[in-house]
C-alpha positions as CSV (number, residue, x, y, z in Angstrom):
1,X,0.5,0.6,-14.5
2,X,1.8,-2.0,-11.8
3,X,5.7,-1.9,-12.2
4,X,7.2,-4.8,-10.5
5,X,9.8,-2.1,-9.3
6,X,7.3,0.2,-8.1
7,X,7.5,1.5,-4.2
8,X,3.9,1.0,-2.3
9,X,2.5,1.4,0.6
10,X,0.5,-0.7,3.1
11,X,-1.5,1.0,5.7
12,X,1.5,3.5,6.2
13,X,4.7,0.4,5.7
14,X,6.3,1.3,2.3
15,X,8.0,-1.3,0.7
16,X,10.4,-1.1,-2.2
17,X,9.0,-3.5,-4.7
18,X,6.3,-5.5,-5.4
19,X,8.0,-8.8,-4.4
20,X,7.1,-10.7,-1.0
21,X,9.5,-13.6,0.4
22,X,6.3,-15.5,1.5
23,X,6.2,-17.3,4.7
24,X,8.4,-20.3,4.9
25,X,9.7,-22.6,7.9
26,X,13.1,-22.5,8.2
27,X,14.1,-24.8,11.3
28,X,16.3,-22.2,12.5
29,X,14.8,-21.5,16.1
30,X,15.5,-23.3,19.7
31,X,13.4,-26.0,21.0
32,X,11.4,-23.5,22.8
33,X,10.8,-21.4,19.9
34,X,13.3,-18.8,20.5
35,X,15.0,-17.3,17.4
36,X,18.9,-17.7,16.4
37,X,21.5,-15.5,15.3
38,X,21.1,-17.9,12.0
39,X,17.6,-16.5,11.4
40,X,18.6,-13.2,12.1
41,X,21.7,-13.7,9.2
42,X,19.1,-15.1,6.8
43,X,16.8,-12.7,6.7
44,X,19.4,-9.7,6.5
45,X,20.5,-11.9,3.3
46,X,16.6,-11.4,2.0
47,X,16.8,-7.9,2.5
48,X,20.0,-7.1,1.3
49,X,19.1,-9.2,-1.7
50,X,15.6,-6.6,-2.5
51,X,13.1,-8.1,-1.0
52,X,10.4,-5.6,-0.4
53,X,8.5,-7.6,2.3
54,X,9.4,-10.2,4.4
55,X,7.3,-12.6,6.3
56,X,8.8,-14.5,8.9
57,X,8.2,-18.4,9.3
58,X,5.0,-19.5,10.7
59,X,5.1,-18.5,14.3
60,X,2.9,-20.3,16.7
61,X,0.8,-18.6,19.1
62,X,0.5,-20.5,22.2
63,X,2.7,-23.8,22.5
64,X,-0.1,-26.1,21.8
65,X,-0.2,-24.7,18.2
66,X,4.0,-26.0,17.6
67,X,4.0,-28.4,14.6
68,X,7.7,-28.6,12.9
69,X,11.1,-28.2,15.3
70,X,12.6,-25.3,14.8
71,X,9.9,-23.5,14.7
72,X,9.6,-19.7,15.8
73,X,7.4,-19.0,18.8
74,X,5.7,-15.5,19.9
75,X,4.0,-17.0,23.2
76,X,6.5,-15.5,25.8
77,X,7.7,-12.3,27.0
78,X,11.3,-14.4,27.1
79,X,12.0,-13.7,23.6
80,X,11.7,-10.2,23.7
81,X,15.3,-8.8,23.2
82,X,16.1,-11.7,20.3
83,X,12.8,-10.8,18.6
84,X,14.3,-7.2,18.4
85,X,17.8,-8.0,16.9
86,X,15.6,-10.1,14.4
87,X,13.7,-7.3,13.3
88,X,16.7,-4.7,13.9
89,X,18.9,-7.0,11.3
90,X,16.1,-6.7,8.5
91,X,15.5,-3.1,9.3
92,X,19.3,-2.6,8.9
93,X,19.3,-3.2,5.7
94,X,16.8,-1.5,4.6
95,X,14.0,-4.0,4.9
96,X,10.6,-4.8,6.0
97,X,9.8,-7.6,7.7
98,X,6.0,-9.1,9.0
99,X,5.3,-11.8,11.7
100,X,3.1,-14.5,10.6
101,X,0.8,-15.7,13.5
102,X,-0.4,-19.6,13.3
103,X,-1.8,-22.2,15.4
104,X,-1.2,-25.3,13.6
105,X,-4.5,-27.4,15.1
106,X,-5.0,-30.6,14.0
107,X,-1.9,-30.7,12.0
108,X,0.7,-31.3,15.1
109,X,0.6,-33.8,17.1
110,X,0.2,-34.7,20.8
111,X,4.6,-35.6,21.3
112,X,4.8,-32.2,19.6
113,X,2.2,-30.5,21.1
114,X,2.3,-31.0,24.8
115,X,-1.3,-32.7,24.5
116,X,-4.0,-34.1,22.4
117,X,-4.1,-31.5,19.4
118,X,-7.2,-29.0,19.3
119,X,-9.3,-28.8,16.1
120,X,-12.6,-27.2,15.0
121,X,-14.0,-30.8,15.4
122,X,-12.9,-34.5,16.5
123,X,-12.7,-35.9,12.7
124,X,-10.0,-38.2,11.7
125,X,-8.9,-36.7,8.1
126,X,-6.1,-37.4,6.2
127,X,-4.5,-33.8,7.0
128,X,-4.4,-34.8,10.5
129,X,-1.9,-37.1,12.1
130,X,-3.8,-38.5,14.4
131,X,-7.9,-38.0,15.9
132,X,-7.7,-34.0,17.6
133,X,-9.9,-33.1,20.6
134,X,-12.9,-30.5,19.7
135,X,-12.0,-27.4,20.8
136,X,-14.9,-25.9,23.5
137,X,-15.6,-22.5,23.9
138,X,-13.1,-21.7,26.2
139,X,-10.5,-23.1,24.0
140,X,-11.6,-20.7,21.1
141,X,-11.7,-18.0,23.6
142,X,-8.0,-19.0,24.6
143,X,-6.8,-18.8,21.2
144,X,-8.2,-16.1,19.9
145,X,-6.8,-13.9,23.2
146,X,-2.9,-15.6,22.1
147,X,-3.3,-14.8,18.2
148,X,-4.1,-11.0,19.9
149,X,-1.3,-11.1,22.5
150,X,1.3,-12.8,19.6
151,X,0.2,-9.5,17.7
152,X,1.3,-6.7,20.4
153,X,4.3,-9.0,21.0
154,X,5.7,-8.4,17.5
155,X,4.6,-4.8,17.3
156,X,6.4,-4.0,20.3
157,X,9.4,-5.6,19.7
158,X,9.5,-3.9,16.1
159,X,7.8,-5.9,13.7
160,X,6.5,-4.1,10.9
161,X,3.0,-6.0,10.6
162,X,1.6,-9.7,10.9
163,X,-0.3,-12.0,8.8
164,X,-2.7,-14.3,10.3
165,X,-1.8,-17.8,8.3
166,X,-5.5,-19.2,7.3
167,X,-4.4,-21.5,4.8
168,X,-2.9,-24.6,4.1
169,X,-5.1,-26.5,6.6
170,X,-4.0,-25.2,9.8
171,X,-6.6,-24.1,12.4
172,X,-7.9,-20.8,10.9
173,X,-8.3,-23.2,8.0
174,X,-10.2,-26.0,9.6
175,X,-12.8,-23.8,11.2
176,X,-13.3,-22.4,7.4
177,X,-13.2,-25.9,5.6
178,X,-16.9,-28.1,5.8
179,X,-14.5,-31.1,5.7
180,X,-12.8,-30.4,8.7
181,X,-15.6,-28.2,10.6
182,X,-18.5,-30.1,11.0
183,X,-19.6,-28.2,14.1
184,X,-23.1,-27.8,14.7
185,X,-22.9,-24.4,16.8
186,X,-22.3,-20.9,15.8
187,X,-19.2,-21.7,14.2
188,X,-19.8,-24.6,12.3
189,X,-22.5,-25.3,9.2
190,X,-22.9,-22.5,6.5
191,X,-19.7,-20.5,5.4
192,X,-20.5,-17.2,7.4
193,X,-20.4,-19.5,10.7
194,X,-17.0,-21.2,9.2
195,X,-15.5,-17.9,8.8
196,X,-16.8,-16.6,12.5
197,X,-13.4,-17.9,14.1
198,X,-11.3,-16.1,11.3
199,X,-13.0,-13.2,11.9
200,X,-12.5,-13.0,15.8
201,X,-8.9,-13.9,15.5
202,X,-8.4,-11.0,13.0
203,X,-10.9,-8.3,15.5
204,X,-8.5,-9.2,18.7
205,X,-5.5,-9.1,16.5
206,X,-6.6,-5.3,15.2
207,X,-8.0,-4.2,18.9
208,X,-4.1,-5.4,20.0
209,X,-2.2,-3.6,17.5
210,X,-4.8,-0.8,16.2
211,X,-5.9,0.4,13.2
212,X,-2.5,2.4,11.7
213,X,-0.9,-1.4,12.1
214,X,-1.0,-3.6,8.7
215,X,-2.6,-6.6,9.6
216,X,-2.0,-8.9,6.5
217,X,-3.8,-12.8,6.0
218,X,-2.7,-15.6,4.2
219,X,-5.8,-17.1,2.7
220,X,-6.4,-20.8,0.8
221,X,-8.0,-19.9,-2.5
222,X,-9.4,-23.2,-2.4
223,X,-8.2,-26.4,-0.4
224,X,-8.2,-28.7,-3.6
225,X,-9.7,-31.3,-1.4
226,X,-13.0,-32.6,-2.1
227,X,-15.2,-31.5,0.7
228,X,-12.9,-28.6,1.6
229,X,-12.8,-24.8,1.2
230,X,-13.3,-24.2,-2.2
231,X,-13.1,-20.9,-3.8
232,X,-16.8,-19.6,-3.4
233,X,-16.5,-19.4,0.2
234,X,-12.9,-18.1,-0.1
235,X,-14.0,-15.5,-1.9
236,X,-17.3,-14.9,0.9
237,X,-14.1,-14.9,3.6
238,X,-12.0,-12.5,1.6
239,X,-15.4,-10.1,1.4
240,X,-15.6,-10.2,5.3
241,X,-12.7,-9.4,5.8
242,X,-12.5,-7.0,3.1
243,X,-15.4,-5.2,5.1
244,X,-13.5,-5.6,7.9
245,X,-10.7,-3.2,6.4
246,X,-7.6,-6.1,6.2
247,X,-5.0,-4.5,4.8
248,X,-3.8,-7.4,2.5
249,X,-4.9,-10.9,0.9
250,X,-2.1,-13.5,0.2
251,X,-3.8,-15.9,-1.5
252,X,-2.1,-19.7,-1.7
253,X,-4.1,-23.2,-1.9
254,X,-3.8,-26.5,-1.3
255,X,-3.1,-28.6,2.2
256,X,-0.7,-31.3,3.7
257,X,-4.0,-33.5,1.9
258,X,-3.7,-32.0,-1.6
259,X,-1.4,-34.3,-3.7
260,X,-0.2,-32.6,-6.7
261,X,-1.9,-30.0,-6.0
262,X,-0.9,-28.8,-2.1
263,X,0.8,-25.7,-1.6
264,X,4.5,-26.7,-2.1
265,X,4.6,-28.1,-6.0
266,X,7.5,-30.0,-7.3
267,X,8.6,-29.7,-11.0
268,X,8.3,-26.5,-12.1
269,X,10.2,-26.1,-15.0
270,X,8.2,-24.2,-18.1
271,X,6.0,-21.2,-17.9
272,X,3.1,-23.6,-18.2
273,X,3.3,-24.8,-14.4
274,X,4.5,-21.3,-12.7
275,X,1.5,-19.0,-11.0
276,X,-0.8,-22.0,-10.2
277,X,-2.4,-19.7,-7.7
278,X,-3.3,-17.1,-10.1
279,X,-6.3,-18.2,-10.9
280,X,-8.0,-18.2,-7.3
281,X,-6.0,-15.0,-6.7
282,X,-7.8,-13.2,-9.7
283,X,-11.3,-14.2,-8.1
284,X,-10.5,-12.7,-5.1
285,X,-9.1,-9.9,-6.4
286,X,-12.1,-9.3,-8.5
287,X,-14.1,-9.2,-4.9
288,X,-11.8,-7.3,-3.2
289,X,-10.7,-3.6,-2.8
290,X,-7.5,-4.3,-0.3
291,X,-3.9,-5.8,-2.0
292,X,-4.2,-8.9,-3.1
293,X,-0.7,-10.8,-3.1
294,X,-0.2,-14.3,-4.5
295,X,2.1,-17.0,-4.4
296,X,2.9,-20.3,-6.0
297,X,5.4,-21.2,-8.5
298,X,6.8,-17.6,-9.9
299,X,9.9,-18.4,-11.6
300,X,9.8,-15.7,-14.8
301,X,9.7,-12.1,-15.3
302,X,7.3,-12.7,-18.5
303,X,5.1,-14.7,-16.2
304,X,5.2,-12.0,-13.2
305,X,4.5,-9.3,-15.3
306,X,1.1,-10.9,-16.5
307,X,-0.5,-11.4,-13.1
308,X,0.9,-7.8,-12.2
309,X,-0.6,-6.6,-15.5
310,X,-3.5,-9.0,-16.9
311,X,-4.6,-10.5,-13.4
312,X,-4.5,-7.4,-11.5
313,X,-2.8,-8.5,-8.7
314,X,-0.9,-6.2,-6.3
315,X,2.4,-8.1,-5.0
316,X,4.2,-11.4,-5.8
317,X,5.2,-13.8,-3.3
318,X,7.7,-16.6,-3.8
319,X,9.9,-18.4,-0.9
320,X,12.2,-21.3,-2.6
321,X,13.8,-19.6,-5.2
322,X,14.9,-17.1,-2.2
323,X,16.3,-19.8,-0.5
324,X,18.3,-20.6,-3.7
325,X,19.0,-16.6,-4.3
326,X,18.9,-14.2,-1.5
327,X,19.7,-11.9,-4.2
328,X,17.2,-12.9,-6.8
329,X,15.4,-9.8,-6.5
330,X,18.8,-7.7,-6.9
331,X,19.7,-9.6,-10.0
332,X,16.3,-8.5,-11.7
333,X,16.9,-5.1,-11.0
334,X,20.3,-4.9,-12.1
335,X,19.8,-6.3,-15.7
336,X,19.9,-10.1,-15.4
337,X,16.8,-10.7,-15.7
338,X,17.2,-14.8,-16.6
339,X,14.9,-17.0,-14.7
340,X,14.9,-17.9,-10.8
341,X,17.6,-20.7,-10.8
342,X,15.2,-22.8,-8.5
343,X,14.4,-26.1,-9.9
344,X,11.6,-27.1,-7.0
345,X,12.8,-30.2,-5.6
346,X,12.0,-29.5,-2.2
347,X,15.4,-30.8,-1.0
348,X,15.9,-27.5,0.8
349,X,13.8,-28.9,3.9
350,X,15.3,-31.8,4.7
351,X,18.4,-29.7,5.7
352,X,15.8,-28.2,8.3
353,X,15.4,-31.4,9.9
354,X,18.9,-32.8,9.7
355,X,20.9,-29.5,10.6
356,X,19.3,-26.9,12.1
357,X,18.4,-24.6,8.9
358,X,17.0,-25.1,5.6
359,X,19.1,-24.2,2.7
360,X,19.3,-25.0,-1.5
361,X,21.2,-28.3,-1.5
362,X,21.4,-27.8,-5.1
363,X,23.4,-24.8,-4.8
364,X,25.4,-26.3,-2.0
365,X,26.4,-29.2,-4.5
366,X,27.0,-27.3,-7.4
367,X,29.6,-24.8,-5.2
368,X,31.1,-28.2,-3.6
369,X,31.7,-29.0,-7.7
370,X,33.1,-25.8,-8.8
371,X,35.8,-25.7,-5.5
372,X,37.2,-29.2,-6.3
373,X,37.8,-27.9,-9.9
374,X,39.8,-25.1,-8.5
């Protein structure tokens, strides 16, 4: 029986629990990309707080791929020694931690970008800030080489593994969504050409870093856009790369596009609206032999426990309530076992924008309340 509690291994990384702080943008790097002592300090807090696995922000691959400020970068030898002290700090406490590797695509824009943003095709969709250039072959061939390159970077400088981030429409998502991708070569048209970029991102990646290496991917379920990936071809996707021997499937959904239903829901506040990725997850997982990990809306033990248990699924992944309790994960294992205290309003990002570093402004208020009362 899956234990929430239970150690595991991934392709040779063992991890104490079954619980994943999934990816999240923190604003907490330089202008350039390089990362801060303050990232390094909040991801020691994750680990010394039980977090069995810890994926970093999404880090672009080549500057081109930048979307949000703040935003980690793994496109230059420069950030060699602070990419170690970030990896030494989780290490230090006992954690693990995994680089996720992105290239936003269509979703940045050209101020951020450097120049007109690349995409699968030149469509103007609601996802996209403004019209992207269609990428040529020697584009694809330039960023599948930096997805490779942003792999041995964070395996040399002491990462644990990387996920490759295909979801939530950035550009390892546009090549596999029909509404994005309406390329009429090799990698456009039926799903096995969509997933052709996805799978020669995730071959350089492997030849980098080599086989003992756990190479991890974060996979939409389904964009919950009409006319995007929906879960038939996720699940064709998660086969090939099944085949292909990934070592783990986080499955999410939703993009920027989504409405109610993109990857970052607000509300959450019954049993009724937590796991709203379980359901894609357990298809996958049915078509799978690798872990499958999910995310989305985990606030309850009762409510883990079932998609460990009834759905089958192999890890949990959650980021706000982290934000809100480093030591959430502590607090389950040492008896209190009440639900995550986060209350999804999303206000922890603006603090990314504003101040350099996202945090629970929630918390912040509540602990401004309780000093004035002393």
């Amino acid at each position: 029986m899956k234990e929430m509690f239970n150690q595991t291994t991934i392709n040779g990384m063992t991890l104490g629990n079954r619980f994943v702080r999934s990816a999240t943008w923190e604003g907490m790097c330089e202008n350039d990309g390089r990362p801060t002592p303050k990232l390094s300090s909040c991801y020691s807090d994750l680990a010394a707080g039980g977090v069995g696995l810890i994926i970093t922000g999404y880090t672009f691959v080549r500057p081109d791929g930048k979307q949000m400020p703040g935003k980690m970068g793994i496109h230059t030898d420069d950030f060699a020694s602070d990419m170690r002290a970030l990896a030494g700090a989780v290490h230090s406490k006992g954690g693990r931690i995994c680089m996720q590797l992105v290239h936003a695509g269509g979703q940045t824009t050209a101020k951020v970008a450097g120049r007109r943003p690349l995409a699968p095709s030149a469509v103007k969709v609601d996802q996209f800030p403004e019209e992207p250039q269609a990428m040529s072959q020697s584009d694809i061939d330039g960023i599948v080489a930096a997805f490779g390159e942003g792999a041995w970077r964070a395996k040399e400088y002491g990462f644990d593994a990387v996920q490759l981030h295909a979801a939530h429409g950035y550009l390892i998502n546009q090549f596999l969504s029909p509404l994005t991708n309406r390329r009429t070569d090799g990698y456009g048209g039926p799903v096995e050409n969509r997933c052709r970029f996805l799978l020669e991102v995730y071959r350089r990646v492997r030849a980098e870093v080599g086989p003992d290496f756990p190479v991890l991917v974060k996979l939409n379920g389904s964009d919950n856009l009409e006319g995007g990936l929906d879960v038939q071809d996720a699940v064709h996707a998660a086969r090939l790369l099944d085949k292909e021997k990934i070592d783990a499937i986080e499955v999410s959904g939703g993009t920027s596009a989504s409405g109610n239903k993109g990857p970052v829901r607000t509300k959450i506040d019954n049993p009724e609206k937590e796991a709203y990725n379980a359901g894609l997850a357990g298809e996958i997982r049915k078509a799978v032999s690798c872990p499958v990990m999910v995310v989305g809306g985990f606030r309850t033990l009762d409510v883990i426990n079932r998609a460990l248990a009834g759905d089958g699924i192999d890890y949990i992944a959650m980021s706000r309530p982290f934000i809100r309790e480093p030591r959430l994960i502590k607090r389950w294992q040492e008896g209190d076992r009440s639900p995550a205290r986060c209350i999804s309003c999303n206000g922890c990002f603006r603090p990314g924008l504003k101040e350099g570093g996202i945090y629970c402004v929630v918390e912040k208020k509540e602990a401004e309340e309780r000093e004035k009362k002393r």
